[in-house]
C-alpha positions in Angstrom: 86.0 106.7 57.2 83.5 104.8 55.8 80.9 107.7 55.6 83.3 110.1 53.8 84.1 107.0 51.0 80.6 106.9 50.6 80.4 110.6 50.5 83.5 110.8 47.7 81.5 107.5 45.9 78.0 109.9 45.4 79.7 113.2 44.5 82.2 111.3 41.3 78.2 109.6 40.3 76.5 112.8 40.3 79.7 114.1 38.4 79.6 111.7 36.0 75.5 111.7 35.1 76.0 115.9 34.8 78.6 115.2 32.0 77.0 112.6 30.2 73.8 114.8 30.7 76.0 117.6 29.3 77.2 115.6 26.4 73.7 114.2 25.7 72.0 117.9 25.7 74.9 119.1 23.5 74.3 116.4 20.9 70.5 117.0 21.0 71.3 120.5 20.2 73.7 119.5 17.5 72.0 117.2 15.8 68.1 118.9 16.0 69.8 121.9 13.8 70.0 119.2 10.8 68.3 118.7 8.0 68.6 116.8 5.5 68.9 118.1 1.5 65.8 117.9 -0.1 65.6 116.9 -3.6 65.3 119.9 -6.0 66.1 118.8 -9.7 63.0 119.4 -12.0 62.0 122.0 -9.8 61.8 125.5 -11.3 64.1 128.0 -9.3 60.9 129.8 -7.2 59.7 126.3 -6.4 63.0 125.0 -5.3 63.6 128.5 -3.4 60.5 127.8 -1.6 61.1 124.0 -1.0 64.8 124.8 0.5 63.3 127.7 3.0 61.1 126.0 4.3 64.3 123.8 5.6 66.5 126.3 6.5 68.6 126.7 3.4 69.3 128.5 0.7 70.0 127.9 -2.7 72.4 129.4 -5.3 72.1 129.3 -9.2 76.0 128.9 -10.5 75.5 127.7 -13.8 73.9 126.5 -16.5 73.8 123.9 -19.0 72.0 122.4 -22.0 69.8 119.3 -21.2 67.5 117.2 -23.3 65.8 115.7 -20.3 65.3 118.7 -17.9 63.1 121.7 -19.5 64.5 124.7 -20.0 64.9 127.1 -16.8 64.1 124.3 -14.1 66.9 122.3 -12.1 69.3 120.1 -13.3 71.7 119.4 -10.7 72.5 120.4 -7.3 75.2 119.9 -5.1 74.6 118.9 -1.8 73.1 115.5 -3.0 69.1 114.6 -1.7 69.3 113.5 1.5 72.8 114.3 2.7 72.3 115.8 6.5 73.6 119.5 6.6 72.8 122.3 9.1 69.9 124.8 8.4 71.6 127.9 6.9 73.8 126.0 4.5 73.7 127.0 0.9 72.9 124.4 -1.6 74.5 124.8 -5.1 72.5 124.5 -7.8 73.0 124.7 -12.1 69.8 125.8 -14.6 68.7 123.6 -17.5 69.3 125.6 -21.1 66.9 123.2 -22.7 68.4 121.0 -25.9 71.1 121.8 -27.6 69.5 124.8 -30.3 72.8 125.9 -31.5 75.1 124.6 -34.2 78.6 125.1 -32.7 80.6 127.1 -35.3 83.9 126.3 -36.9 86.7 129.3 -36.0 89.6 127.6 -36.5 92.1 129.5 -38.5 90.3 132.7 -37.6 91.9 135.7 -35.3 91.2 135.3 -31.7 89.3 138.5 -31.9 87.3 137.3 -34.7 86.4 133.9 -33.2 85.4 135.8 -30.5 82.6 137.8 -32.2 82.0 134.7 -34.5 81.1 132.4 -31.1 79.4 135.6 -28.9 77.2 136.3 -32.2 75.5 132.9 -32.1 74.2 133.3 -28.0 77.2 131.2 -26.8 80.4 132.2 -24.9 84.3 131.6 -24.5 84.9 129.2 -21.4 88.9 129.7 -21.8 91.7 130.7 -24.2 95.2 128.4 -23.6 98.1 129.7 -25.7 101.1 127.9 -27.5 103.7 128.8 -29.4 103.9 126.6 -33.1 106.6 127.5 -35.5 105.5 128.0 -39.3 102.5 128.9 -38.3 101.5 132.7 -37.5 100.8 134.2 -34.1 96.9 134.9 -33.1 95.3 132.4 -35.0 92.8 129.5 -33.3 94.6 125.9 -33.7 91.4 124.1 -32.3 88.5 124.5 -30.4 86.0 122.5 -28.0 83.3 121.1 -28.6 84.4 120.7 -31.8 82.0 122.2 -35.2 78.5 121.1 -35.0 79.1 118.9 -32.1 76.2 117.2 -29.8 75.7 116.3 -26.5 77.3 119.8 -25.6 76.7 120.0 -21.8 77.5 124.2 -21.9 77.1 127.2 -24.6 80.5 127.9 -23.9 83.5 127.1 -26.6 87.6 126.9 -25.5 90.1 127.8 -27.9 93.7 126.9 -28.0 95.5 130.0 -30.1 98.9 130.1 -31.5 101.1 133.0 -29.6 104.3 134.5 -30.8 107.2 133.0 -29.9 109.4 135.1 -27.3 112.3 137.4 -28.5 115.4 135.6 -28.1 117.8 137.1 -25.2 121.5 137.7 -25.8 124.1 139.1 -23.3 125.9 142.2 -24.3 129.4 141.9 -25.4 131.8 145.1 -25.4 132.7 146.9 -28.1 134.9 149.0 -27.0 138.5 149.5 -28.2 137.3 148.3 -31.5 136.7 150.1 -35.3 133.4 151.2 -36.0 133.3 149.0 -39.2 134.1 145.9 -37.9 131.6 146.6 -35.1 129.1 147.6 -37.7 128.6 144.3 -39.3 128.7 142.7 -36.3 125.9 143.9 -34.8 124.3 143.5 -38.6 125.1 140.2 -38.6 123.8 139.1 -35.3 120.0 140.9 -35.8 121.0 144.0 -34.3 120.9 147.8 -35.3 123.2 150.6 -35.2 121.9 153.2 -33.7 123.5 156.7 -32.8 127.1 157.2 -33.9 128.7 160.2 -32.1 131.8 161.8 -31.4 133.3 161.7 -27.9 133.8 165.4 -26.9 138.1 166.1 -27.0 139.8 166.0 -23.8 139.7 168.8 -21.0 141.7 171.5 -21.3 145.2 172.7 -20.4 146.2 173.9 -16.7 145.1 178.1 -16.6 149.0 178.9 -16.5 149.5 176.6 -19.7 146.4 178.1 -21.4 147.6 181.3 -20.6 151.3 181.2 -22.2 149.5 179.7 -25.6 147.1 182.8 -25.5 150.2 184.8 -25.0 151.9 182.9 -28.2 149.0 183.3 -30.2 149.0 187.4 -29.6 152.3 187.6 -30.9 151.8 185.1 -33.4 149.2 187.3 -35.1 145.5 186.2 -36.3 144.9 182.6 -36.7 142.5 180.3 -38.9 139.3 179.4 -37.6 139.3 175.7 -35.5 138.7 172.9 -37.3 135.7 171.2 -37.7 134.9 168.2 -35.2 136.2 164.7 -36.8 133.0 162.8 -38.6 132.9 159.3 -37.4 134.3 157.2 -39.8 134.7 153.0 -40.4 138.7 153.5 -38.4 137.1 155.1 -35.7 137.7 153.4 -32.5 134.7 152.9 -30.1 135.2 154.7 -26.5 131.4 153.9 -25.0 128.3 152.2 -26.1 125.0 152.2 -25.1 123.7 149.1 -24.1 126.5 148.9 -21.6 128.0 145.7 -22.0 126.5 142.6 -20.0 123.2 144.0 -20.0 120.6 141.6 -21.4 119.0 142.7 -24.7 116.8 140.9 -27.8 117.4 140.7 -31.4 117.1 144.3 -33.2 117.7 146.5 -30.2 119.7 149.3 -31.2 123.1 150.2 -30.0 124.3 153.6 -29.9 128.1 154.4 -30.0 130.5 157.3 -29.1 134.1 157.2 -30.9 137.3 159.1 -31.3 
């Protein structure tokens, strides 16, 4: 009994050193892939390139920006941080120094989007975003205010935002029905409320008579001799009563749609 407790006692030891010699190995293996971040601002781009693969990583231009410190075309910021552990393949983000600021930001308020556009792109610097709002009194398409502002300093990027008026959205009215109604009253209705009138027709007349009804009025007609020609179709007129109409009513519409009518 004693034997096999020592027995049990050895094999959970040896256990227990192969895991923690496991976990050990594992963490070795881990941890000897690290690096750590290597400083790269002030570097040009080749020099950095070369710096970060002899570690391991790589390095990726994103941006740029204008800096009175850092010559133009070397490093000025990267992203990891110098130093910060990471494992070799990692990809370390980097932005390109434009120099000082050479270029007087230009003034395009009150112009056209389009022609702040060509104004800003004209002068070797670009649109970062365009935001939009809607100001009454004031027409659509033209730039409220920009950023950075004319002639500003310490501008970080060549690029410019704008914010640009935008015209207001057509107001949406439900469709009432018209019909049962006169033309003319319906006419300046839709006048009234910033709509149009748009085709007027007349609704054909109503089927015919049964064949054996149609037959006794040809029979009638024989003996009655020739007849006048048909009368023209009825023009519509303000007393004419609507029958159908075109936005069907309920349907959503916006100020000056046209509405077509049919009447008898």
């Amino acid at each position: 009994m004693g034997s096999a407790l020592r027995f049990a006692m050895l094999a959970l030891v040896l256990v227990i050193v192969a895991m923690v010699s496991a976990v050990t190995a594992m963490r070795f293996a881990i941890h000897g892939q690290e690096v750590a971040v290597p400083a790269l601002v002030g570097l040009a781009p080749a020099e950095a390139e070369r710096t970060a693969a002899s570690l391991g990583l790589q390095i990726s231009i994103e941006r740029q920006y204008y800096s009175p410190q850092i010559p133009e075309g070397r490093i000025v910021s990267q992203l990891p941080l110098p130093g910060v552990k990471v494992r070799r393949g990692w990809q370390v983000r980097v932005a390109q120094s434009l120099g000082p600021t050479r270029v007087a930001i230009p003034d395009v308020t009150g112009q056209s989007e389009h022609a702040a556009d060509l104004n800003i792109r004209r002068r070797g610097l670009d649109v970062a975003s365009i935001a939009e709002v809607e100001t009454p009194g004031i027409p659509a398409d033209q730039v409220l205010a920009q950023n950075p502002t004319e002639n500003a300093t310490q501008v970080a990027a060549p690029k410019i935002s704008l914010l640009v008026t935008a015209a207001p959205e057509a107001q949406a009215f439900v469709m009432p029905s018209f019909v049962g109604q006169p033309l003319g009253s319906v006419s300046r209705i839709l006048q009234d409320a910033g709509f149009r009138l748009g085709n007027v027709s007349v609704a054909p007349a109503p089927a015919e008579a049964p064949a054996d009804a149609a037959g006794a009025a040809a029979t009638v007609a024989e003996q009655a001799g020739p007849t006048s020609p048909a009368p023209a179709p009825a023009q519509p007129s303000p007393a004419s009563i609507i029958v159908s109409q075109v936005p069907a009513a309920g349907q959503k519409v916006v100020a000056g749609t046209a509405v077509s009518i049919e009447v008898r």
